[in-house]
C-alpha positions as CSV (number, residue, x, y, z in Angstrom):
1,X,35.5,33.6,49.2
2,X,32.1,33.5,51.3
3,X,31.7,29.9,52.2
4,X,29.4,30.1,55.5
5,X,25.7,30.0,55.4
6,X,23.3,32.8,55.7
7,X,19.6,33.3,56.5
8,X,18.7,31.6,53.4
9,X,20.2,28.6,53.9
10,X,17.9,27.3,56.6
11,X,14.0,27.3,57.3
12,X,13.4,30.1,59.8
13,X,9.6,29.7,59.7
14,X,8.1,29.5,63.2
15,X,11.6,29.3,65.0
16,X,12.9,31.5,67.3
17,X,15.5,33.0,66.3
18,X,18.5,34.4,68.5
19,X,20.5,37.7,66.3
20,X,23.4,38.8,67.7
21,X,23.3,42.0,65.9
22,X,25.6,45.4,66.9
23,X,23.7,48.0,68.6
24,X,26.7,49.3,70.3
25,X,25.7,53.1,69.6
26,X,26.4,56.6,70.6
27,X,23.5,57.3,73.7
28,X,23.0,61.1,74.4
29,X,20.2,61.7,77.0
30,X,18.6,58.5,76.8
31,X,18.2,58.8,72.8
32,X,20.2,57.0,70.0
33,X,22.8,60.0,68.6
34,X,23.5,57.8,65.6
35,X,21.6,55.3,64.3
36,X,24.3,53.8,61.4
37,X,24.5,50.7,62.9
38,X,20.7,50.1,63.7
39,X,19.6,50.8,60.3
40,X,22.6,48.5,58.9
41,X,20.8,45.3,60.9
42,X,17.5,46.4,59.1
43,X,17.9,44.3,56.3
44,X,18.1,40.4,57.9
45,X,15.1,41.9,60.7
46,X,13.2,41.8,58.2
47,X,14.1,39.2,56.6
48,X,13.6,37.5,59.2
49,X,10.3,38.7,59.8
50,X,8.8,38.4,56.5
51,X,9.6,34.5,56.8
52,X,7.6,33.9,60.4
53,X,10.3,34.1,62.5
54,X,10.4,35.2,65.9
55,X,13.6,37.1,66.6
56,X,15.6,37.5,69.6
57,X,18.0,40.1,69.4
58,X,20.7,40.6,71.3
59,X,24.1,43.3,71.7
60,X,26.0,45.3,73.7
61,X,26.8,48.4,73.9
62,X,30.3,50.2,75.3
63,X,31.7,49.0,78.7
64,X,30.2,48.6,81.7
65,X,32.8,45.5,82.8
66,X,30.1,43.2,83.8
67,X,28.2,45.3,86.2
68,X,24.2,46.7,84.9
69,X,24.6,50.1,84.6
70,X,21.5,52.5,83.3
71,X,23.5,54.6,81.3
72,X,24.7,51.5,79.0
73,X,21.2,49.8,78.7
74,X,20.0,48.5,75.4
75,X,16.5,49.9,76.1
76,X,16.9,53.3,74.2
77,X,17.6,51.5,71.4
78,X,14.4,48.8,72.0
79,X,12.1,52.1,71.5
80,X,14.2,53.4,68.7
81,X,13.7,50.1,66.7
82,X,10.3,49.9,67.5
83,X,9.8,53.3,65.1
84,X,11.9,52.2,62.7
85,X,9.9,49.0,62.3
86,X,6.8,50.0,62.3
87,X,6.0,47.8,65.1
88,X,6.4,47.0,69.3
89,X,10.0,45.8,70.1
90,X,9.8,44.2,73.5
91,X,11.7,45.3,75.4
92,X,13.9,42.8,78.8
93,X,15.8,43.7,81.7
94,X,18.5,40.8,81.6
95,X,19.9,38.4,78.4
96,X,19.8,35.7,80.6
97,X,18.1,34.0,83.6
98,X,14.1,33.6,84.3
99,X,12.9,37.3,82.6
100,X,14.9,36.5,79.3
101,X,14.0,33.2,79.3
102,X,10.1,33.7,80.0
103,X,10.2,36.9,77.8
104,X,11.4,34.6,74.7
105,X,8.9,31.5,75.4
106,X,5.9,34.0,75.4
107,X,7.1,35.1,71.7
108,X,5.1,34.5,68.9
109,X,6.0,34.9,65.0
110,X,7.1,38.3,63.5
111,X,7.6,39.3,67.1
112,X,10.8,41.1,68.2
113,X,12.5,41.0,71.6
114,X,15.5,42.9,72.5
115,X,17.8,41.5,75.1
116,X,20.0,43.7,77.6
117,X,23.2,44.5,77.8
118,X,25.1,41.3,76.9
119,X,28.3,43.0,78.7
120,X,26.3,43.4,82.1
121,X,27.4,39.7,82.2
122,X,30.8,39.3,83.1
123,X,30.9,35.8,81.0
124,X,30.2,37.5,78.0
125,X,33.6,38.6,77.4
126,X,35.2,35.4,79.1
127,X,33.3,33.4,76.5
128,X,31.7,31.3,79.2
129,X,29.9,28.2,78.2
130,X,27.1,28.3,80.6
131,X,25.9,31.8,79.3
132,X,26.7,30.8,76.2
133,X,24.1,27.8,77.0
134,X,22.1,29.7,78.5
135,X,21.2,32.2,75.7
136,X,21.2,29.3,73.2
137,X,18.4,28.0,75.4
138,X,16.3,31.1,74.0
139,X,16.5,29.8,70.6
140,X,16.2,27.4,68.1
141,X,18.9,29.0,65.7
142,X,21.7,31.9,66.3
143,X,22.3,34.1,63.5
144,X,25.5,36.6,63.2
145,X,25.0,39.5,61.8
146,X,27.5,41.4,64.0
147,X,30.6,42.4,62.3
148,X,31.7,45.0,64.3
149,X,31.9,42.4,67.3
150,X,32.8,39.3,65.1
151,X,37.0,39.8,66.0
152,X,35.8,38.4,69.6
153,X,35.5,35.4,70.8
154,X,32.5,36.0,73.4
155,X,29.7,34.4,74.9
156,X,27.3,36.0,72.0
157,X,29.5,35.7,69.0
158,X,31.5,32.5,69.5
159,X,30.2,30.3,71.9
160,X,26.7,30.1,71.6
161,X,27.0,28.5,68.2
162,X,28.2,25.3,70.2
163,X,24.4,24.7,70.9
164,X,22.5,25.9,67.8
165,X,22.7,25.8,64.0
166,X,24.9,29.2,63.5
167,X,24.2,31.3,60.0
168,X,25.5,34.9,58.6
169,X,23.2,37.9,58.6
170,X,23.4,39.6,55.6
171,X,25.5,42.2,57.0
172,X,27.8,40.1,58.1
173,X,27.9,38.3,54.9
174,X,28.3,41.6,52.8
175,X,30.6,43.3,54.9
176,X,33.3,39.8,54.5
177,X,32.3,39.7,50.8
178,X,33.6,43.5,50.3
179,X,36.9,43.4,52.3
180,X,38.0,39.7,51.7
181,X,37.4,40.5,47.9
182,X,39.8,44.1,48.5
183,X,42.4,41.8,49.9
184,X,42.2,38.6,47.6
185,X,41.4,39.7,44.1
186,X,41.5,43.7,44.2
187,X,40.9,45.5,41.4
188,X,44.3,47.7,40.8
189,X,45.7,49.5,41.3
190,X,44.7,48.7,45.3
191,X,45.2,51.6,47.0
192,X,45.4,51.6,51.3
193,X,44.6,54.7,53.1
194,X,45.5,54.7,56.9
195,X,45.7,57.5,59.3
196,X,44.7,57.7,63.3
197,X,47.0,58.2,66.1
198,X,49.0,55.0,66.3
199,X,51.7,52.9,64.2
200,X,51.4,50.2,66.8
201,X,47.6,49.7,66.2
202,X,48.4,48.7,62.6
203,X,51.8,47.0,62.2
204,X,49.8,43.7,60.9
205,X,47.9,45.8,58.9
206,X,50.7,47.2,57.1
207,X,52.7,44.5,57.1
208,X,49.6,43.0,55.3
209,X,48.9,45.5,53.1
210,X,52.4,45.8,51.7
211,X,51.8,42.5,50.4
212,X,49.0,43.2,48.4
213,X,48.5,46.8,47.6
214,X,50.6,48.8,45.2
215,X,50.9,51.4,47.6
216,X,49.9,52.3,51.4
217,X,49.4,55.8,52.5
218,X,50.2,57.4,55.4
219,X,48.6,60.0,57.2
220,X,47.4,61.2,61.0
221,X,49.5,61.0,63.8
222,X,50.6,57.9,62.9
223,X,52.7,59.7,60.2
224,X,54.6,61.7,63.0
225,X,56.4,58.5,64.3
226,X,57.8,57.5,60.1
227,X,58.6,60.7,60.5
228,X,61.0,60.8,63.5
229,X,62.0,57.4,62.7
230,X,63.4,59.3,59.1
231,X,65.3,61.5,61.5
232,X,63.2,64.7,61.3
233,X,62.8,66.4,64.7
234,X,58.8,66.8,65.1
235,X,58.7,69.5,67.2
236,X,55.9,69.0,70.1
237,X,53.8,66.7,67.6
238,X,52.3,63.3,68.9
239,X,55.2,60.2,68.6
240,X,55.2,56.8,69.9
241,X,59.2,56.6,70.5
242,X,58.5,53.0,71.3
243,X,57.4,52.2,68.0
244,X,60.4,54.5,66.1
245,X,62.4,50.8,65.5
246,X,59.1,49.0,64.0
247,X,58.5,52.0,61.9
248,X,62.1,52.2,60.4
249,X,61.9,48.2,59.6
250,X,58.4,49.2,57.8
251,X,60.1,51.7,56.3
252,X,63.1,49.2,54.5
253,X,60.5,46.5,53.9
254,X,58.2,49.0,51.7
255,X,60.7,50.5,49.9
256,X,58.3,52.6,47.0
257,X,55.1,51.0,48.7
258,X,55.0,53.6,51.5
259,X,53.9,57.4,50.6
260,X,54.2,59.7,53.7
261,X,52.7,63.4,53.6
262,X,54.8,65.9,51.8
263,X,53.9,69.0,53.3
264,X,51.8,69.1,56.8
265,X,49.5,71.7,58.6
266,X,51.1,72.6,62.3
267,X,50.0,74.2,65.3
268,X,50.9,75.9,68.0
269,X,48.6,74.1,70.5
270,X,46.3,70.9,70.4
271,X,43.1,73.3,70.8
272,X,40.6,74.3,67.9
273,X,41.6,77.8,68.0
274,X,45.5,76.9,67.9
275,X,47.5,79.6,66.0
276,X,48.4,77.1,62.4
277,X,50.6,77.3,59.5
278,X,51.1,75.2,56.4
279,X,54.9,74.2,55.8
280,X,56.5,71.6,53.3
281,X,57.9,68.3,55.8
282,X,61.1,69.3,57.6
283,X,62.2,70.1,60.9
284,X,58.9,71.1,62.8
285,X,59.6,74.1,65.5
286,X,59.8,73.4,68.9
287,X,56.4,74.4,70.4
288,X,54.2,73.2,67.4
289,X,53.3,69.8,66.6
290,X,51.5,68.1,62.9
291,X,48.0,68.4,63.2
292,X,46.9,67.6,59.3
293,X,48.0,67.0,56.3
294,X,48.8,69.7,54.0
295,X,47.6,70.6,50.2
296,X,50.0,69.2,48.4
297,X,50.0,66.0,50.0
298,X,45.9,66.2,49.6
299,X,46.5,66.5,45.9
300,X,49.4,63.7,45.6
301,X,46.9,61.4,47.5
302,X,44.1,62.1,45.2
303,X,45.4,61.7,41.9
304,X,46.7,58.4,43.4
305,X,43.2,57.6,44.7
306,X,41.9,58.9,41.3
307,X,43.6,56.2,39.0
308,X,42.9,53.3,41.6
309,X,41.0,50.3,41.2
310,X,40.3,49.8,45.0
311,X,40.8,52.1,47.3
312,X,40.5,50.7,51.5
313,X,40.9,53.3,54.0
314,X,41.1,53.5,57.7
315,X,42.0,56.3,59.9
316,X,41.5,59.9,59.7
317,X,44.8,62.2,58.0
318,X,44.5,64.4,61.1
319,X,42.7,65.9,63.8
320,X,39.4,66.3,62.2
321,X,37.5,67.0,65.2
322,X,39.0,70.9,65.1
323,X,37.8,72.2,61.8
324,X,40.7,74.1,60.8
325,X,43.0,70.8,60.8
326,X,39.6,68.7,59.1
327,X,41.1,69.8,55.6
328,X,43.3,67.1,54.9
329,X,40.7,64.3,56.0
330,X,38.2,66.0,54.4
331,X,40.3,66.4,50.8
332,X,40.8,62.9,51.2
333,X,36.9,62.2,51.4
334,X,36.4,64.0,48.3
335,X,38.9,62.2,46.3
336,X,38.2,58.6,47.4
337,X,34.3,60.0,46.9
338,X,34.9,61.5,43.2
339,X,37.0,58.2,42.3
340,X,36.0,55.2,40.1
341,X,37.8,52.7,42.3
342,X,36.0,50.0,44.5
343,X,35.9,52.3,47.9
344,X,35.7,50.7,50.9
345,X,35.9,52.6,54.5
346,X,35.8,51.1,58.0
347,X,36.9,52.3,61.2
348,X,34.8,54.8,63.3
349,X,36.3,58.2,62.6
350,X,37.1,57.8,58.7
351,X,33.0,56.9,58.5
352,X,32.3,59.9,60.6
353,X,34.1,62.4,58.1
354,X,32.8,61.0,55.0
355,X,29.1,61.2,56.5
356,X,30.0,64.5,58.0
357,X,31.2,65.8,54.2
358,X,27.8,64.5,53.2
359,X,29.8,61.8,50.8
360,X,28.8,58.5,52.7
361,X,25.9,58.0,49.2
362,X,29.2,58.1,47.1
363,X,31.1,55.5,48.5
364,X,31.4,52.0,47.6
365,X,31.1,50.4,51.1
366,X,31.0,51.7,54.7
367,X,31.9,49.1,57.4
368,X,29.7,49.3,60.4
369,X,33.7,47.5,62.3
370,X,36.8,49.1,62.6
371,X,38.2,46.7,64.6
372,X,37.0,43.6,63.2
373,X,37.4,45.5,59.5
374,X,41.3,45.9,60.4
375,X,41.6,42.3,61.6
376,X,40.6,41.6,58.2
377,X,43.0,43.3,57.0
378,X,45.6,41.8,58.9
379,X,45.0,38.5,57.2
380,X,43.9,37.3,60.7
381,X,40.3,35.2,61.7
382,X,37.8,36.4,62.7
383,X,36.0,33.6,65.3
384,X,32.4,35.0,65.0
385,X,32.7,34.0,61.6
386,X,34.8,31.0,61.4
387,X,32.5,29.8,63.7
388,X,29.1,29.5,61.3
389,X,28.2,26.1,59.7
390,X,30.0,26.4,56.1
391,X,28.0,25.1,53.2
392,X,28.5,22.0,51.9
């Protein structure tokens, strides 16, 4: 399943080592709001560390389309590491050009040097050889250990192993391990969760999943557009009329596969304090629109989830952020939580809910890429991993 090399395939001892990890996290006044992420790379650090490597590590973080701007620099997260580690994380003001280059030659063993902002580069996303080249010159050996950024070909995932010997971090490693065994050799039943706003983000994934799981279950706004594709009028509720002819072919292909809610939770406005009443699925009133999942769906869902062998899910059941329509998502954590099944979550908001419920301890696997964990999904390649040396 796993046929790439990892950190412990090759010497690292007295090499510099170049770690494209994913420190693309939440800043809130200069400090790291959530440190998921961080903590996840902790385990091929130091790794790396306790084998005499000097490590070069480098990330971005949102989008600042190729221009250095404060508010996305890496350097919060250089002081952040540094008291997580026990130890001084250099910290320098470019990935590239003269600093980088005489910040990394000054490196000694069990050292630790955080790059900037990969994205301040505008060849980063263009996956352009020459800074590609350029930060392969830092180095004597790249390691990924970036899921969350492995679905893109750039500069610091792809083409940067054209000049070095390329290896998996253990992240990386564990996180294809988890989902590639969920969609190979699941144990079943195989259960798919998906929720979030859009069909049209997920067709693949559906398609995919109807494949392989014994059923897929629907939920979040992406549930309104099934919906109206049935024929229902959905009131003032979020659709994407564009996708109403996709959905109705989904529809026909899955035949038993597809469970949508039974019952939903409406509202009279999209605000926190909207007026909101529970009703079984039918015609929703003009003026209201699905905001959750209702109760009955929650406990349909759960004794599915309950009897499952692997359970994947990705997307939240509703709009979670307003507590009073958080129910659904939040039943939903507790059943995948209380179940037996392999659980496997990825995708930002789904991880937010279960660690917001407390129940991240009880669940199987959390993937640090919602992207790159749906690509997966999708059956398609990821080229930050196809591009690692397989072993022999």
């Amino acid at each position: 399943m796993f046929n790439k090399k990892t950190i412990q395939d090759i010497d690292v001892s007295e090499k510099k080592v170049l770690v494209r990890v994913d420190f693309n996290v939440p800043i809130q006044d200069g400090k790291v709001g959530d440190d998921t992420r961080i903590k996840a790379a902790l385990p091929t650090i130091n790794y790396l560390l306790d084998h005499n490597a000097s490590l070069i590590l480098c990330s971005h973080l949102g989008r600042p389309k190729g221009e250095a701007k404060p508010e996305f620099s890496l350097k919060p997260v250089a002081d952040y590491l540094s008291g997580l580690l026990n130890q001084q994380v250099t910290f320098v003001e470019d990935c590239i050009g003269p600093r980088a280059e005489q910040a990394a030659s000054h490196l000694k063993p069990k050292e630790v040097l955080l790059l900037e902002n990969t994205r301040f580069h505008t060849g980063e996303k263009k996956n352009d050889p020459e800074m590609a080249m350029q930060l392969a010159g830092l180095a004597d050996i790249y390691v990924n250990d970036a899921f969350g950024s492995a679905h893109r070909a750039h500069a610091s995932t792809e083409g940067v192993t054209h000049y070095l010997p390329s290896v998996a971090g253990y992240l990386l490693e564990k996180e294809i391990r988890y989902l590639g065994q969920a969609i190979a050799n699941p144990a079943r039943p195989f259960l798919a969760i998906l929720g979030g706003a859009k069909i049209s983000d997920k067709i693949g994934v559906i398609r995919n999943l109807l494949q392989s799981a014994d059923q897929v279950l629907i939920g979040g706004g992406m549930a309104n557009t099934f919906f109206k594709a049935q024929g229902y009028p959905v009131g003032d509720s979020l659709v994407e009329d564009e996708s109403l002819e996709i959905a109705r072919d989904l529809i026909d292909l899955a035949k038993n596969q597809l469970r949508l809610p039974v019952d939903v939770v409406i509202g009279d406005d999209f605000t926190a304090d909207a007026q909101m009443t529970v009703m079984s699925m039918g015609p929703i009133p003009d003026g209201w629109r699905i905001l959750d999942i209702g109760p009955e769906t929650v406990e349909i869902f759960g004794k599915l989830i309950s009897e499952a062998g692997t359970v994947v899910w990705n997307g939240p059941m509703g709009v979670f952020e307003f507590p009073r329509f958080a129910e659904g998502t939040y039943g939903i954590a507790a059943a995948v939580a209380e179940s037996q099944a392999t659980s496997i979550i990825g995708g930002g908001d789904s991880v937010a809910a279960v660690n917001q419920a407390g129940l991240a301890a009880e669940i199987t696997h959390i993937s640090t890429g919602g992207g790159a964990s749906l690509e997966m999904l999708e059956g398609k390649i990821l080229p930050g991993m196809a591009a690692l040396e397989d072993k022999d």
